[in-house]
C-alpha positions in Angstrom: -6.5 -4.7 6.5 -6.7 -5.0 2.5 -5.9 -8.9 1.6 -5.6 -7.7 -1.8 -4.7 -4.5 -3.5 -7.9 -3.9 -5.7 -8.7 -1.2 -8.7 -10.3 0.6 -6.3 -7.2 1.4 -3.8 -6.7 5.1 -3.2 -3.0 4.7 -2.0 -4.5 6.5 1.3 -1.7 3.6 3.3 -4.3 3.1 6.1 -3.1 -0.6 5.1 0.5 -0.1 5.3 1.2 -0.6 9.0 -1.2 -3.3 9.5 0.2 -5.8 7.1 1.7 -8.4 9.1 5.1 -9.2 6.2 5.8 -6.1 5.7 5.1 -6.6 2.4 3.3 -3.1 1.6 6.4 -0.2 0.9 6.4 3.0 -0.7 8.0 2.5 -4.4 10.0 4.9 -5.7 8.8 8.8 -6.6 7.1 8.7 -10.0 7.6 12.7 -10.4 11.0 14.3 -10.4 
Protein backbone atom coordinates (compact mmCIF):
# COMPACT_ATOMS: atom_id res chain seq x y z
CA UNK A 1 0.00 0.00 0.00
CA UNK A 2 1.37 3.53 -1.16
CA UNK A 3 1.66 5.80 2.22
CA UNK A 4 2.07 8.61 -0.08
CA UNK A 5 1.13 9.42 -3.60
CA UNK A 6 4.65 10.12 -5.23
CA UNK A 7 5.66 11.66 -8.90
CA UNK A 8 6.10 8.41 -9.82
CA UNK A 9 2.32 7.01 -9.45
CA UNK A 10 1.04 5.49 -12.63
CA UNK A 11 -2.72 5.74 -11.49
CA UNK A 12 -2.62 1.74 -12.09
CA UNK A 13 -5.26 1.90 -8.44
CA UNK A 14 -3.50 -1.38 -7.22
CA UNK A 15 -3.58 1.04 -3.99
CA UNK A 16 -7.16 1.98 -4.11
CA UNK A 17 -8.74 -0.97 -2.30
CA UNK A 18 -6.08 -1.35 0.26
CA UNK A 19 -6.28 2.00 1.81
CA UNK A 20 -7.76 1.56 5.12
CA UNK A 21 -9.97 5.48 5.05
CA UNK A 22 -11.09 5.25 2.04
CA UNK A 23 -9.34 8.10 1.31
CA UNK A 24 -8.10 7.13 -2.42
CA UNK A 25 -11.42 7.84 -5.12
CA UNK A 26 -11.62 8.35 -8.63
CA UNK A 27 -11.93 12.28 -9.38
CA UNK A 28 -13.90 13.37 -11.87
CA UNK A 29 -13.29 12.58 -15.94
CA UNK A 30 -10.67 15.04 -17.19
CA UNK A 31 -11.91 14.29 -21.04
CA UNK A 32 -15.39 15.00 -22.17
Amino acid sequence: MALMITDECINCDVCEPECPNDAISMGEAIYE
